[in-house]
N, C-alpha and C positions, 0 to 999 in steps of 0.2 A: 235234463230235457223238460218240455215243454209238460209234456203228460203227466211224469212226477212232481212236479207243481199243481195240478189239477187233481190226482191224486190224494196231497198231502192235505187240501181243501177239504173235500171227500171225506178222508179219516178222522177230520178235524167235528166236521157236521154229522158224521157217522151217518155217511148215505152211500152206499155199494153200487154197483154197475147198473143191477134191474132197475133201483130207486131215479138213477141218474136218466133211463132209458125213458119210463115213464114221465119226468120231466121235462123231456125233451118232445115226450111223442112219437119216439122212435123206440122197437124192440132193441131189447138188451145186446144183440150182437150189432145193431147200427153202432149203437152207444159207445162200446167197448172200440168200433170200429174206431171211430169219428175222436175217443181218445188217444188210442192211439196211431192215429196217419202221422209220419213225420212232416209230412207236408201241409201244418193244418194251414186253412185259409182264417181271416181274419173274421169271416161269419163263421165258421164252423166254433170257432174261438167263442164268439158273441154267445153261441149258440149255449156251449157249455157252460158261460160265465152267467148266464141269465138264467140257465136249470141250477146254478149253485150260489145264487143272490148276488153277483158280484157281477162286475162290467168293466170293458176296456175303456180305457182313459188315453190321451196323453196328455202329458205335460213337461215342463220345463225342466231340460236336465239337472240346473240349480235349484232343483225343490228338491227338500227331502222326500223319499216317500215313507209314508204314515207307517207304523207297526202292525199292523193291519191287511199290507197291504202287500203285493207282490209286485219286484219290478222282474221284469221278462226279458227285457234289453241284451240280457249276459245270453239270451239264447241264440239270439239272433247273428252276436257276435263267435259264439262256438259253430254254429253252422257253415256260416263263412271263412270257417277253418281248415275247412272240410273239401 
């Protein structure tokens, strides 16, 4: 899921829900909220990717993406499983 990916960021920068909430500007239960909705919007996304230095992109299926980086694609595809 989309969250365990933002999560895994998280653990990686060693920044927890409060840290994440302040970032945002929103109290820690918006935070945790707005982690986890399964229905996130593309700004709520924005919203977390720019409290955790990182931003939505797209580009060309035949680009690799970087080590770096996270492709999200495959979630979108489990959704629609669903």
């Amino acid at each position: 899921m989309l969250k365990d990916t933002f999560r895994e960021i998280m653990n990686k920068q060693g920044v927890g829900i409060a840290v994440l909430g302040r970032r945002m500007g929103v109290t820690m239960i918006k935070a945790n909220n707005r982690l986890s909705n399964a229905n996130m919007t593309i700004r709520i996304m924005s919203e977390l990717c720019k409290a955790l230095d990182y931003k939505v992109v797209l580009m060309p299926v035949s680009k690799k993406v970087p080590a770096d980086c996270y492709d999200i694609t495959m979630y979108a595809q489990e959704e629609g499983k669903e």
